[in-house]
PDB file of N, H, CA, C and O in Angstrom:
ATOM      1  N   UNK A   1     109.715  97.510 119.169  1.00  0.00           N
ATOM      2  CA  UNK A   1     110.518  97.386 117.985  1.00  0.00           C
ATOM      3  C   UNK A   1     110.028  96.237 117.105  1.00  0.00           C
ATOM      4  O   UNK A   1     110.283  96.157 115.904  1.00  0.00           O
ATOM      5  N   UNK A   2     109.436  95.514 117.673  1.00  0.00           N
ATOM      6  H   UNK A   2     109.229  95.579 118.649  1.00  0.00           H
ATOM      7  CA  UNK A   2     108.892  94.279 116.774  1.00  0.00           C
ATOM      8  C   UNK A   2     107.776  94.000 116.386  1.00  0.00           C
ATOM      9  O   UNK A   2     107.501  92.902 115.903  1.00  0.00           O
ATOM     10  N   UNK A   3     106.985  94.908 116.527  1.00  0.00           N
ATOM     11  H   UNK A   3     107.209  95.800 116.919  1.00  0.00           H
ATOM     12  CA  UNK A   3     105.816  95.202 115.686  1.00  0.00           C
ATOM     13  C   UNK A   3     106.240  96.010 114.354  1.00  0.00           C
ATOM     14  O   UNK A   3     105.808  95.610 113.273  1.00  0.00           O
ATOM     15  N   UNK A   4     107.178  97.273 114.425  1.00  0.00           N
ATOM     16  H   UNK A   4     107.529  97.598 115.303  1.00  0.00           H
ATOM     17  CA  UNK A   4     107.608  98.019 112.955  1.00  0.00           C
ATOM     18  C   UNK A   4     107.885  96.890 112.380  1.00  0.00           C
ATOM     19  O   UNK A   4     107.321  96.607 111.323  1.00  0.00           O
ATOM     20  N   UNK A   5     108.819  96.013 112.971  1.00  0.00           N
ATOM     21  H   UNK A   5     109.277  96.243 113.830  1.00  0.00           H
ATOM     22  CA  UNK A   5     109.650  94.583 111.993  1.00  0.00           C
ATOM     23  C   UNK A   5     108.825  94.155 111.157  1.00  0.00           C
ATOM     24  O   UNK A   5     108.887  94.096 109.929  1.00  0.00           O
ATOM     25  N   UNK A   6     107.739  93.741 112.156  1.00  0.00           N
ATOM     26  H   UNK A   6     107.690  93.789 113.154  1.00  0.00           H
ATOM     27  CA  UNK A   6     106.330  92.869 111.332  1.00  0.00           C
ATOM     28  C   UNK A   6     106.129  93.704 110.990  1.00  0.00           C
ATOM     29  O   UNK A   6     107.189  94.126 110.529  1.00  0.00           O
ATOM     30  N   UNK A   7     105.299  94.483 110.828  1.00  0.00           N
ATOM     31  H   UNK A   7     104.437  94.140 111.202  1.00  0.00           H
ATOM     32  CA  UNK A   7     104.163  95.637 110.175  1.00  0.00           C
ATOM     33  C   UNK A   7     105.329  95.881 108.990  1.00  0.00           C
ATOM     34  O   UNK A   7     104.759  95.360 108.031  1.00  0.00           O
ATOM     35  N   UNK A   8     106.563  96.340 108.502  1.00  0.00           N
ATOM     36  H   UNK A   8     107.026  96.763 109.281  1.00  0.00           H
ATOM     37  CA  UNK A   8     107.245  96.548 107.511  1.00  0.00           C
ATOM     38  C   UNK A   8     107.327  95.111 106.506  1.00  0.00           C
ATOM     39  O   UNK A   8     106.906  94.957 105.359  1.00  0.00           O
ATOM     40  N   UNK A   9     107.845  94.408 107.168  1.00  0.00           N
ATOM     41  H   UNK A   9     108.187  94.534 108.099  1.00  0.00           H
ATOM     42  CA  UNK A   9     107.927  92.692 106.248  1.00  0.00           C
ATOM     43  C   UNK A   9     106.655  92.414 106.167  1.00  0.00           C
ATOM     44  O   UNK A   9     106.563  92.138 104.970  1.00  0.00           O
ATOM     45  N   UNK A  10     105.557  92.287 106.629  1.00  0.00           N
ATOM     46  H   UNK A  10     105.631  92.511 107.601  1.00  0.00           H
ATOM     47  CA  UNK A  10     104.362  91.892 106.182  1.00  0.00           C
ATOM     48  C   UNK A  10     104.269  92.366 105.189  1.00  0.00           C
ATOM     49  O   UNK A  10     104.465  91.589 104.254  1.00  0.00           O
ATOM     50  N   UNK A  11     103.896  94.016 104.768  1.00  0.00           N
ATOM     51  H   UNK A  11     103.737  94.647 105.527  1.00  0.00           H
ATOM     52  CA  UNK A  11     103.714  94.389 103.812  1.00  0.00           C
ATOM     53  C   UNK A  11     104.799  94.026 102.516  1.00  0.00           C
ATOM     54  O   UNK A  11     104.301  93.852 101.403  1.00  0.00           O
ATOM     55  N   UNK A  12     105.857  93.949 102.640  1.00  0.00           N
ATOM     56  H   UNK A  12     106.261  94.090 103.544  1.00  0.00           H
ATOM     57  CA  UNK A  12     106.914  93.285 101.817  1.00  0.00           C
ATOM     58  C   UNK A  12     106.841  92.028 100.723  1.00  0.00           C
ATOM     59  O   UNK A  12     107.174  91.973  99.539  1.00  0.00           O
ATOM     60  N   UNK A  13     106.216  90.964 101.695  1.00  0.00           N
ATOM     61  H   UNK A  13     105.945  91.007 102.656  1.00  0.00           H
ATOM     62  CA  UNK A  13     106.291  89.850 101.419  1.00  0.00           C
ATOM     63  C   UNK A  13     105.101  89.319 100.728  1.00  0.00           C
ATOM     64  O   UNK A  13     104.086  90.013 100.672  1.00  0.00           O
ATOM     65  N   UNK A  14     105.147  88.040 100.151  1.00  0.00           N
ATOM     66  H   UNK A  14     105.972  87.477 100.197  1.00  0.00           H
ATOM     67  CA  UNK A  14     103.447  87.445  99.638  1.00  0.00           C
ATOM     68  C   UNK A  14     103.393  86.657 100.393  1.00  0.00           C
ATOM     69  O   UNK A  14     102.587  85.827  99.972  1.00  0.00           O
ATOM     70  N   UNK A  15     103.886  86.276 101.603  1.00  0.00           N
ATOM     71  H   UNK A  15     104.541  86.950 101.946  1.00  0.00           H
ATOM     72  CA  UNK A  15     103.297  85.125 102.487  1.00  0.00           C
ATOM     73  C   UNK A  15     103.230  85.404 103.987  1.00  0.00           C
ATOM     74  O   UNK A  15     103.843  84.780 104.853  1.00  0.00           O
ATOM     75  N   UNK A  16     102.389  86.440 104.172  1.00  0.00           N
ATOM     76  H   UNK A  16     101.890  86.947 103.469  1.00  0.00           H
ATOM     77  CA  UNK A  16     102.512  87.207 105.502  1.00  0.00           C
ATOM     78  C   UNK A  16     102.658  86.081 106.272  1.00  0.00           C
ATOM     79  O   UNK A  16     103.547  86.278 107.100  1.00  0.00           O
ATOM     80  N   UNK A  17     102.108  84.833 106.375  1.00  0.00           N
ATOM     81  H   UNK A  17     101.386  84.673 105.702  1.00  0.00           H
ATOM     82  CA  UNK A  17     101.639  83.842 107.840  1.00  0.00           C
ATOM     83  C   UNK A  17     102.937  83.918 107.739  1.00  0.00           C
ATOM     84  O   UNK A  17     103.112  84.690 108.682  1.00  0.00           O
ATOM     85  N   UNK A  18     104.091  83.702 107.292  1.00  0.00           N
ATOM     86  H   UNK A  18     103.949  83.075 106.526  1.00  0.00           H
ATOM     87  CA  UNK A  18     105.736  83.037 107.119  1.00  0.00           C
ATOM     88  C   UNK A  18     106.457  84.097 108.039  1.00  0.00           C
ATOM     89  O   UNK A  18     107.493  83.726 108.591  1.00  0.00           O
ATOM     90  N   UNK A  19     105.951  85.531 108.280  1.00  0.00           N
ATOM     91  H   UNK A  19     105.110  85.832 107.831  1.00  0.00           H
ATOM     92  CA  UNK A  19     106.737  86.390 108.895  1.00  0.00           C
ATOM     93  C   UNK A  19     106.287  86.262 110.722  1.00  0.00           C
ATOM     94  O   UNK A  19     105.322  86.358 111.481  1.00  0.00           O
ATOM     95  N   UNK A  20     108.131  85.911 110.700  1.00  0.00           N
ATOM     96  H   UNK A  20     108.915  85.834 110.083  1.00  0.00           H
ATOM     97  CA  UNK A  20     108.115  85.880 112.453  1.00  0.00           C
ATOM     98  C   UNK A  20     109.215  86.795 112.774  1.00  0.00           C
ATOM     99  O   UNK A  20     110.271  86.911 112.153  1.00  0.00           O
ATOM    100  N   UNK A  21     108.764  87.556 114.029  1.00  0.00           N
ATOM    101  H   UNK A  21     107.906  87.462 114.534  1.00  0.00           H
ATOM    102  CA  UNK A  21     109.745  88.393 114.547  1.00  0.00           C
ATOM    103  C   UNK A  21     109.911  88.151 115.314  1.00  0.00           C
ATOM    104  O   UNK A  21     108.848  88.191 115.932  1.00  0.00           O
ATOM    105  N   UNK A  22     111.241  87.598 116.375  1.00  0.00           N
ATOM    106  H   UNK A  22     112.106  87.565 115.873  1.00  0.00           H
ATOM    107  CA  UNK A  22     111.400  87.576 117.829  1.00  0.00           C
ATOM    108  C   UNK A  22     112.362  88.394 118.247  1.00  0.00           C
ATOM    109  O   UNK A  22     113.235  88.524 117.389  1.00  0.00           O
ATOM    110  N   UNK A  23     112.618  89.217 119.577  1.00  0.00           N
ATOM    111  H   UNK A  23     111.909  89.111 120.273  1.00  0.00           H
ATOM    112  CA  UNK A  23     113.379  89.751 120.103  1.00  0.00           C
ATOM    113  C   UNK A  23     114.260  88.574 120.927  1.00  0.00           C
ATOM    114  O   UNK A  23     113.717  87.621 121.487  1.00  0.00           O
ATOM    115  N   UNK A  24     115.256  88.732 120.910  1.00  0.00           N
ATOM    116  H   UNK A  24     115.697  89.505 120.455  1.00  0.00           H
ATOM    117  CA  UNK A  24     116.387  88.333 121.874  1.00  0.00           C
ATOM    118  C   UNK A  24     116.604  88.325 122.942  1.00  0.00           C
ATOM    119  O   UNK A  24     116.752  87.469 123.814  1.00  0.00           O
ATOM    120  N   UNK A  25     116.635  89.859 122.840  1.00  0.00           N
ATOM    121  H   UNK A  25     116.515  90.555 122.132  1.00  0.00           H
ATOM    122  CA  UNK A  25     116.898  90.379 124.241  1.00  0.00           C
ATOM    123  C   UNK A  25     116.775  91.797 123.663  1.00  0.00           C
ATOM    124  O   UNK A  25     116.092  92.214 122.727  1.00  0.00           O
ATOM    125  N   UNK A  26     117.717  92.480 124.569  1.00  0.00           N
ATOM    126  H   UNK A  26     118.271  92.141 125.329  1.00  0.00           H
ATOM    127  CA  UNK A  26     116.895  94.177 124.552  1.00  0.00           C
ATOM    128  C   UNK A  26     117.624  94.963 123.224  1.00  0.00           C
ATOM    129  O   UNK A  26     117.203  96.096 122.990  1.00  0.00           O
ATOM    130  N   UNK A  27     118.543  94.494 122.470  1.00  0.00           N
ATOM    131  H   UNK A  27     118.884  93.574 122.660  1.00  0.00           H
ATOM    132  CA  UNK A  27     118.776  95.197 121.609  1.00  0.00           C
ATOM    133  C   UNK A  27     118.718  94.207 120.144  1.00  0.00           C
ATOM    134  O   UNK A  27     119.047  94.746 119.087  1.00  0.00           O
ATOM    135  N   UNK A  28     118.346  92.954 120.147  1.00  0.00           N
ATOM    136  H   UNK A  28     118.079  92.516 121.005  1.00  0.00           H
ATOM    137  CA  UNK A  28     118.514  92.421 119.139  1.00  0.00           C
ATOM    138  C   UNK A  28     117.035  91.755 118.672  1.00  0.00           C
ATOM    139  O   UNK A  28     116.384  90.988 119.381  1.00  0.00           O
ATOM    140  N   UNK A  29     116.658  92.197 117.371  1.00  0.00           N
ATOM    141  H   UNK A  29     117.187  92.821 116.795  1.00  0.00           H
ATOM    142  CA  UNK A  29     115.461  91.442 116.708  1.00  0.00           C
ATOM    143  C   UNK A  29     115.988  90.758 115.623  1.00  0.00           C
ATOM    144  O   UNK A  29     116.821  91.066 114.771  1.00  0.00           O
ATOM    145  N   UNK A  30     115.013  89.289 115.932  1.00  0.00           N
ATOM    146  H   UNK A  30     114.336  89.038 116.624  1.00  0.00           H
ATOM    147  CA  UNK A  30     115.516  88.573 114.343  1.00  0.00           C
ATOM    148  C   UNK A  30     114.609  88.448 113.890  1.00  0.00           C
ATOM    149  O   UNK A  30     113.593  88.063 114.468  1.00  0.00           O
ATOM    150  N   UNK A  31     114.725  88.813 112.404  1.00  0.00           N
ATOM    151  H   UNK A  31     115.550  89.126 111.934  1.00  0.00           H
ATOM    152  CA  UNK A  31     113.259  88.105 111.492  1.00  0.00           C
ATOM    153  C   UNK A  31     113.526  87.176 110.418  1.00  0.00           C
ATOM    154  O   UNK A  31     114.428  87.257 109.584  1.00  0.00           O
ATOM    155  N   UNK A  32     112.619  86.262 110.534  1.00  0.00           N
ATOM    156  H   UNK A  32     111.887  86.196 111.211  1.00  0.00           H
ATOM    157  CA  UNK A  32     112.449  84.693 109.589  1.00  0.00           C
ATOM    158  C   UNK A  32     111.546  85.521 108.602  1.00  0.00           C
ATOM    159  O   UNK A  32     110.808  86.425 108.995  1.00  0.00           O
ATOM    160  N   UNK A  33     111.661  85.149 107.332  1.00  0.00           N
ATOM    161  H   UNK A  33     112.261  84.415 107.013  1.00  0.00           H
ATOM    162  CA  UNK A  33     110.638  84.709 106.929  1.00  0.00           C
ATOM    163  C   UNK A  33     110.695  83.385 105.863  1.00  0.00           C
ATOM    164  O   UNK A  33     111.536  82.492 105.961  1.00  0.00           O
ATOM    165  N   UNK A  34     109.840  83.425 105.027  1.00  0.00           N
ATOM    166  H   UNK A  34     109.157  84.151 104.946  1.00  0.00           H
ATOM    167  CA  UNK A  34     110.133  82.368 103.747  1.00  0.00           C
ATOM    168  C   UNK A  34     110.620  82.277 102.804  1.00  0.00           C
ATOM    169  O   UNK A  34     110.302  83.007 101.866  1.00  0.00           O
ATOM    170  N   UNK A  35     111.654  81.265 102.696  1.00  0.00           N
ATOM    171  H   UNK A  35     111.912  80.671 103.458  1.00  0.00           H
ATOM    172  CA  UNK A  35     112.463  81.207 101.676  1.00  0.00           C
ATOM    173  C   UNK A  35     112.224  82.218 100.681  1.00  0.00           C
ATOM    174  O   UNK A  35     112.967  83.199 100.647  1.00  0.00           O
ATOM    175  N   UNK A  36     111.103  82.071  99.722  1.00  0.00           N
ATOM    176  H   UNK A  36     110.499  81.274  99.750  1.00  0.00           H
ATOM    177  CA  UNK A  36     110.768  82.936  98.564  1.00  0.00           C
ATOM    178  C   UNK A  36     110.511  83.915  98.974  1.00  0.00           C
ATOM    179  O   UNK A  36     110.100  84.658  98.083  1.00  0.00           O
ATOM    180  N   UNK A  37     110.530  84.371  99.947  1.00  0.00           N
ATOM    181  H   UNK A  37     110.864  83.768 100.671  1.00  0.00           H
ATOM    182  CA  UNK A  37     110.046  86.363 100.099  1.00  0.00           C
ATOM    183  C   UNK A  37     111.552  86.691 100.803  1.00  0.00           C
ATOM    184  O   UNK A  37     111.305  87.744 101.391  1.00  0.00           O
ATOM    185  N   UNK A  38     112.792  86.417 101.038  1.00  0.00           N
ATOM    186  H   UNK A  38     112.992  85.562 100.560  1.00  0.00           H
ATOM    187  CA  UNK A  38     114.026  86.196 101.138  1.00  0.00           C
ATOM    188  C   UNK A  38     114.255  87.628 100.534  1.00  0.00           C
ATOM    189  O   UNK A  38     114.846  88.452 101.233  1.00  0.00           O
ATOM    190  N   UNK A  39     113.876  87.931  99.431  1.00  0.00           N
ATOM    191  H   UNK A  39     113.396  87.262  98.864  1.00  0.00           H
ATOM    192  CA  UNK A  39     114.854  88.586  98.250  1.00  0.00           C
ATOM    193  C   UNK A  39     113.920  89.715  98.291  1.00  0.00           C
ATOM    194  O   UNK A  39     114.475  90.786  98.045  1.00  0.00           O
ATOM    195  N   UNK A  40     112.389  89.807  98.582  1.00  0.00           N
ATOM    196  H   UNK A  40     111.937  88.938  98.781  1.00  0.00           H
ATOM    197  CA  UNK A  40     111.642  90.712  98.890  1.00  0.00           C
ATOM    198  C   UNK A  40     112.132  91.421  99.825  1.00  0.00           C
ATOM    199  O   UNK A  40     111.995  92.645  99.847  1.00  0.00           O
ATOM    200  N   UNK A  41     112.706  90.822 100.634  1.00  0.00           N
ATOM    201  H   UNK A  41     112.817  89.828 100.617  1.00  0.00           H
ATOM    202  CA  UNK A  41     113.111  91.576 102.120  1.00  0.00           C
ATOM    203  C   UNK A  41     114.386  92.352 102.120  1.00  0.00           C
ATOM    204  O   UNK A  41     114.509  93.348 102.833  1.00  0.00           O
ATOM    205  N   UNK A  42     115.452  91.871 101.245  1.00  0.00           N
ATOM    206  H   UNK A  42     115.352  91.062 100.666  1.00  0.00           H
ATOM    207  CA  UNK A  42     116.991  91.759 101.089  1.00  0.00           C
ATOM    208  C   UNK A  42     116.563  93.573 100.206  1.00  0.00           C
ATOM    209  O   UNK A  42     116.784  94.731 100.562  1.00  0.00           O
ATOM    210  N   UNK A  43     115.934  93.007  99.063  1.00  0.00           N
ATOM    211  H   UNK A  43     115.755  92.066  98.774  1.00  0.00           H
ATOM    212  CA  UNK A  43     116.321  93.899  98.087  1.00  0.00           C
ATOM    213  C   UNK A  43     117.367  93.960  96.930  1.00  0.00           C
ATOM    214  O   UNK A  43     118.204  93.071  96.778  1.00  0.00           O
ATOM    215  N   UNK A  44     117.297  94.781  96.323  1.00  0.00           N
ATOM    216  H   UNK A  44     116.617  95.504  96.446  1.00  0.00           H
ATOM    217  CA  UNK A  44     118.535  95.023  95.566  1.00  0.00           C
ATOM    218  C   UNK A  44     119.625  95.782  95.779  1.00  0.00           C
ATOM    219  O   UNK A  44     119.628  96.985  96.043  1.00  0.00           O
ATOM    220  N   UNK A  45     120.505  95.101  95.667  1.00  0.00           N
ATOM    221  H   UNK A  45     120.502  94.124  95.453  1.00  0.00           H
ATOM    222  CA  UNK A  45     121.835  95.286  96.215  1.00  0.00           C
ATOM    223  C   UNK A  45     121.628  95.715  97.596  1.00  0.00           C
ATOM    224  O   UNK A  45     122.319  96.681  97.920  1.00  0.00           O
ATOM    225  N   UNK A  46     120.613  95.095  98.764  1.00  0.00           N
ATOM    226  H   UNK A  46     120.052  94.311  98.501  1.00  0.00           H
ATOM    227  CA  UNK A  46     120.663  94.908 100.014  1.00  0.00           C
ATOM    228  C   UNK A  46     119.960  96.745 100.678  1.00  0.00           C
ATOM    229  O   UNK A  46     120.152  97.226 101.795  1.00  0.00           O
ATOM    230  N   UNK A  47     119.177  97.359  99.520  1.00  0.00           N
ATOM    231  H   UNK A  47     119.022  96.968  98.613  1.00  0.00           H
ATOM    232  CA  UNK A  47     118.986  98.404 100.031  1.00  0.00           C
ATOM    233  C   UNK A  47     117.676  98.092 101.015  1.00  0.00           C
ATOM    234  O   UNK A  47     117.635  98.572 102.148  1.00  0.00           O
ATOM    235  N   UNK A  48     116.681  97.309 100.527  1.00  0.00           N
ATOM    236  H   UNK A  48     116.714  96.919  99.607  1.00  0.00           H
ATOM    237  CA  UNK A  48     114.966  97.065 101.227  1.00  0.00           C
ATOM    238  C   UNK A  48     115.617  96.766 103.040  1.00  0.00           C
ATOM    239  O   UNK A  48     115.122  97.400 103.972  1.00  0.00           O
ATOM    240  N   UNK A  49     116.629  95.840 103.243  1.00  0.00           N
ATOM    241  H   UNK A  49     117.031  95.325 102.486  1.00  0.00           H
ATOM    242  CA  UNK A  49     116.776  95.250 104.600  1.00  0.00           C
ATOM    243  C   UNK A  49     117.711  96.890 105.085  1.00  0.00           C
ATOM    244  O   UNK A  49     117.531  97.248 106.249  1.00  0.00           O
ATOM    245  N   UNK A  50     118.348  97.505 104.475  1.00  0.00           N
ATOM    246  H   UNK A  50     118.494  97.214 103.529  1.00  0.00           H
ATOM    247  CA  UNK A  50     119.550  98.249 105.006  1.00  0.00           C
ATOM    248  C   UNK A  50     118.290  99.555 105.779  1.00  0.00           C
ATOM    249  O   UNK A  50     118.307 100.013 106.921  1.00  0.00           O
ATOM    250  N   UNK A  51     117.066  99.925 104.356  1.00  0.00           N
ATOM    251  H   UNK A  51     117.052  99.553 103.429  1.00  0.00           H
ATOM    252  CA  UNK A  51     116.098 100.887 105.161  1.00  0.00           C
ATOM    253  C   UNK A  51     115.225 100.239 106.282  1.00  0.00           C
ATOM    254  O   UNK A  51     114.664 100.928 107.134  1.00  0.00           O
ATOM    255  N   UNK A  52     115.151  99.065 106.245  1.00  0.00           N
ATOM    256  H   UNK A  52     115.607  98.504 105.553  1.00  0.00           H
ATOM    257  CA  UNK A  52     114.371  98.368 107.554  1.00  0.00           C
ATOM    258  C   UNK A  52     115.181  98.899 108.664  1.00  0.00           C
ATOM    259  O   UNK A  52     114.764  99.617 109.573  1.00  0.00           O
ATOM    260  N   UNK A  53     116.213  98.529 108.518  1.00  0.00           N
ATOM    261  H   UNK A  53     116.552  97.946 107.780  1.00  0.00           H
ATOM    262  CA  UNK A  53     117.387  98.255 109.700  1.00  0.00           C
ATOM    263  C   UNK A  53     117.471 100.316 110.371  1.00  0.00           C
ATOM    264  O   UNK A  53     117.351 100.746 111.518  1.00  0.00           O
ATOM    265  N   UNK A  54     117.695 101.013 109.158  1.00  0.00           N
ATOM    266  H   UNK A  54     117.792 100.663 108.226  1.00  0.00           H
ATOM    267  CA  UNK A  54     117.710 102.275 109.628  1.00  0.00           C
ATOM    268  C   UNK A  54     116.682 102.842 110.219  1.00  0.00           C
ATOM    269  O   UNK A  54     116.932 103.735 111.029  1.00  0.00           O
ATOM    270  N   UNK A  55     115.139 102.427 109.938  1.00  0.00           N
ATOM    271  H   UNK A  55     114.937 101.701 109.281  1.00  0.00           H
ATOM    272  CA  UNK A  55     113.787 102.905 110.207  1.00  0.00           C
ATOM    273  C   UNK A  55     113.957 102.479 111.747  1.00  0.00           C
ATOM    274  O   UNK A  55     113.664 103.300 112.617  1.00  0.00           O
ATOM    275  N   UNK A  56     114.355 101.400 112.036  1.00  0.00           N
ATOM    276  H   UNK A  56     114.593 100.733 111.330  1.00  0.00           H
ATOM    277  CA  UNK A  56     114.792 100.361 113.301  1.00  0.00           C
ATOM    278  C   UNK A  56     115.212 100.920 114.075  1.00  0.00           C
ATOM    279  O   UNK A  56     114.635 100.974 115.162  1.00  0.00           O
ATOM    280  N   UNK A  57     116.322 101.536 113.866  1.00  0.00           N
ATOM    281  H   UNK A  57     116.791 101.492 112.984  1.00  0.00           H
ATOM    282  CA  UNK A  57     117.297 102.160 114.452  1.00  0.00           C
ATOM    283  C   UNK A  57     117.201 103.643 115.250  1.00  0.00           C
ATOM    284  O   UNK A  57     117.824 103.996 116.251  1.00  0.00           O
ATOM    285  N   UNK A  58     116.148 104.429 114.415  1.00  0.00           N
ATOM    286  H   UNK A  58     115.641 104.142 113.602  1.00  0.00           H
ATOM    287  CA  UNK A  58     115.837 105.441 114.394  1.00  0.00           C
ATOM    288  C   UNK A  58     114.916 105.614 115.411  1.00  0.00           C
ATOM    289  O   UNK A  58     114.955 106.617 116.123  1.00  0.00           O
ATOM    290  N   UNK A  59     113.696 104.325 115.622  1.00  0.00           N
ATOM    291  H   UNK A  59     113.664 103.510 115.044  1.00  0.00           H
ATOM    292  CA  UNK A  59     112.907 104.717 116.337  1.00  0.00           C
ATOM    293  C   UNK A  59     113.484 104.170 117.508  1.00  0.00           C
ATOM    294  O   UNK A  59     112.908 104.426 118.565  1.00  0.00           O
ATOM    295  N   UNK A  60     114.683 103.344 117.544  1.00  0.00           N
ATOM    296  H   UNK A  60     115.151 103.136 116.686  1.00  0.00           H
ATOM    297  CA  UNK A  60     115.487 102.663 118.635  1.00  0.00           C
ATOM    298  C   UNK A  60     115.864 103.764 119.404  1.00  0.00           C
ATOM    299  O   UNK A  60     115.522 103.953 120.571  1.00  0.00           O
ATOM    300  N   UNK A  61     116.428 104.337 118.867  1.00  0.00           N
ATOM    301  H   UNK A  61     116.705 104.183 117.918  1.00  0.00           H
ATOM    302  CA  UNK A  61     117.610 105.904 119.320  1.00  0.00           C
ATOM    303  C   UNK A  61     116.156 107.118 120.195  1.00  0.00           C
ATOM    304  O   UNK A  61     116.284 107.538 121.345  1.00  0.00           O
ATOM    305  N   UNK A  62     114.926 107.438 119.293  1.00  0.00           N
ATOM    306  H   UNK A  62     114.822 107.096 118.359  1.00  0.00           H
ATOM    307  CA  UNK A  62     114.276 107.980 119.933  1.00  0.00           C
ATOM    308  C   UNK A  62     113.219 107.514 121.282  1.00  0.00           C
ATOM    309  O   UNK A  62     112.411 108.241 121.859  1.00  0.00           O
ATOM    310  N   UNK A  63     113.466 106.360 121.498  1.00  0.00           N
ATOM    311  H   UNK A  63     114.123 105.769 121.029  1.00  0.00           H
ATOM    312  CA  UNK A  63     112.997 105.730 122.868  1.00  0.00           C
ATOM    313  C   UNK A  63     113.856 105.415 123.628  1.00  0.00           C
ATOM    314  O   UNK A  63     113.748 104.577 124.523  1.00  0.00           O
ATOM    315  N   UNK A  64     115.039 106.211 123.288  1.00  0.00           N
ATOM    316  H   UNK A  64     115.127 106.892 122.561  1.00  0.00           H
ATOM    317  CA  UNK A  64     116.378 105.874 124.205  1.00  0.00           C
ATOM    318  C   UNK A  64     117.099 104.787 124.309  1.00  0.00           C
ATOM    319  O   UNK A  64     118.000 104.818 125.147  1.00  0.00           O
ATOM    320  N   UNK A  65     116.955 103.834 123.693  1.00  0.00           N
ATOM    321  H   UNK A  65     116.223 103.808 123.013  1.00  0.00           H
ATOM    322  CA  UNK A  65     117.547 102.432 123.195  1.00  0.00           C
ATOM    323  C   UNK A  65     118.477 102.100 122.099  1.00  0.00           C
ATOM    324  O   UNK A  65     118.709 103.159 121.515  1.00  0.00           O
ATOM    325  N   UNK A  66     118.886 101.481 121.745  1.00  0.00           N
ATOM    326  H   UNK A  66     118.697 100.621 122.219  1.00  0.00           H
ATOM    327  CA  UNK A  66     119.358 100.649 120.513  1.00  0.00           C
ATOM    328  C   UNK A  66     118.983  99.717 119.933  1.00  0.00           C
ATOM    329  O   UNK A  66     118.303  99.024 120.691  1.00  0.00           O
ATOM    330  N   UNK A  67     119.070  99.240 118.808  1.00  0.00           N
ATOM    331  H   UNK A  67     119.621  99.803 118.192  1.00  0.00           H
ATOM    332  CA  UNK A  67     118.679  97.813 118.008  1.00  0.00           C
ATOM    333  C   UNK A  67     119.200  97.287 116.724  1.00  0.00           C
ATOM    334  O   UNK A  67     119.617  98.103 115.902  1.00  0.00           O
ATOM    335  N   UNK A  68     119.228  95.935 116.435  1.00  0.00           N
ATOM    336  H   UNK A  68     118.890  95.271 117.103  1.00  0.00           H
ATOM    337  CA  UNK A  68     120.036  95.598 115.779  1.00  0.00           C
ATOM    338  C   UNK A  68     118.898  94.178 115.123  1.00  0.00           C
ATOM    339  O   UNK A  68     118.307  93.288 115.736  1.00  0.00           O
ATOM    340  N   UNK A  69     118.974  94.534 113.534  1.00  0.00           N
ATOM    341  H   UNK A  69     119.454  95.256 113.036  1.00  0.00           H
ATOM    342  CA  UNK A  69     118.011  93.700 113.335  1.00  0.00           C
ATOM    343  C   UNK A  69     118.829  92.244 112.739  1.00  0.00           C
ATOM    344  O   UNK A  69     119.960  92.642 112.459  1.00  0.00           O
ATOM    345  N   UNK A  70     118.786  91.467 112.577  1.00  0.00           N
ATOM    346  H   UNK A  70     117.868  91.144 112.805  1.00  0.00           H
ATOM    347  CA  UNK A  70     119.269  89.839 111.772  1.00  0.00           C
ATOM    348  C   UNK A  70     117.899  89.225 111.280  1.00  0.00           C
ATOM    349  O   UNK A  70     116.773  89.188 111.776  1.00  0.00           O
ATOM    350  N   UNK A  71     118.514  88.707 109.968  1.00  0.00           N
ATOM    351  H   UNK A  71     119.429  88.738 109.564  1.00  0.00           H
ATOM    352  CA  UNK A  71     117.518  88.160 108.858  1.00  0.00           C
ATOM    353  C   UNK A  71     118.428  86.691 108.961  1.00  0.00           C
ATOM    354  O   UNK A  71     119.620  86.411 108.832  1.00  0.00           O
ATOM    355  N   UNK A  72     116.877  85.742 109.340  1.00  0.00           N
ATOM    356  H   UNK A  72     115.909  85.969 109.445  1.00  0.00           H
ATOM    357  CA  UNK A  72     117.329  84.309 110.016  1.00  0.00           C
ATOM    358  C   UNK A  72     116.913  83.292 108.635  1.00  0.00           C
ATOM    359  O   UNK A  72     115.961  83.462 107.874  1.00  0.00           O
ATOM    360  N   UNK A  73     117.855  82.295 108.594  1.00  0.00           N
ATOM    361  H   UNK A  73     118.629  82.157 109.212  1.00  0.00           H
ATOM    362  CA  UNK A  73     116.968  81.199 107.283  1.00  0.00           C
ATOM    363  C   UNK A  73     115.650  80.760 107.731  1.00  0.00           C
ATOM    364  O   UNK A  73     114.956  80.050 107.004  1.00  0.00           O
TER     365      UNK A  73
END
């Protein structure tokens, strides 16, 4: 699950080195990135993070799992 994270926000952002993804534990990923690519990630009116989160989810559900993504300061 945390390679799509990266591989999606990388492309997103202008400061790839800034993107970190860590897992938690088995259902939770958080991703940092940098301040200024914040709003790259968010979107407008929260749609860019809401299709991350569903793309997430989707491939969560077809490997028999769940997941739950959080966007960290």
């Amino acid at each position: 699950m945390t390679d799509l994270v990266k591989y999606l926000a990388a492309n997103l952002v202008n400061d790839r080195s800034q993107v970190r993804v860590q897992s938690d534990d088995q259902d939770t990923v958080r991703l940092s990135v940098a301040p200024s690519d914040r709003g790259a990630i968010i979107g407008k009116g929260g749609r860019t993070i809401k299709a991350i989160r569903t793309l997430m989810r989707t491939a969560a559900v077809r490997s028999g799992g769940r997941a739950q993504l959080k966007l960290e300061d």
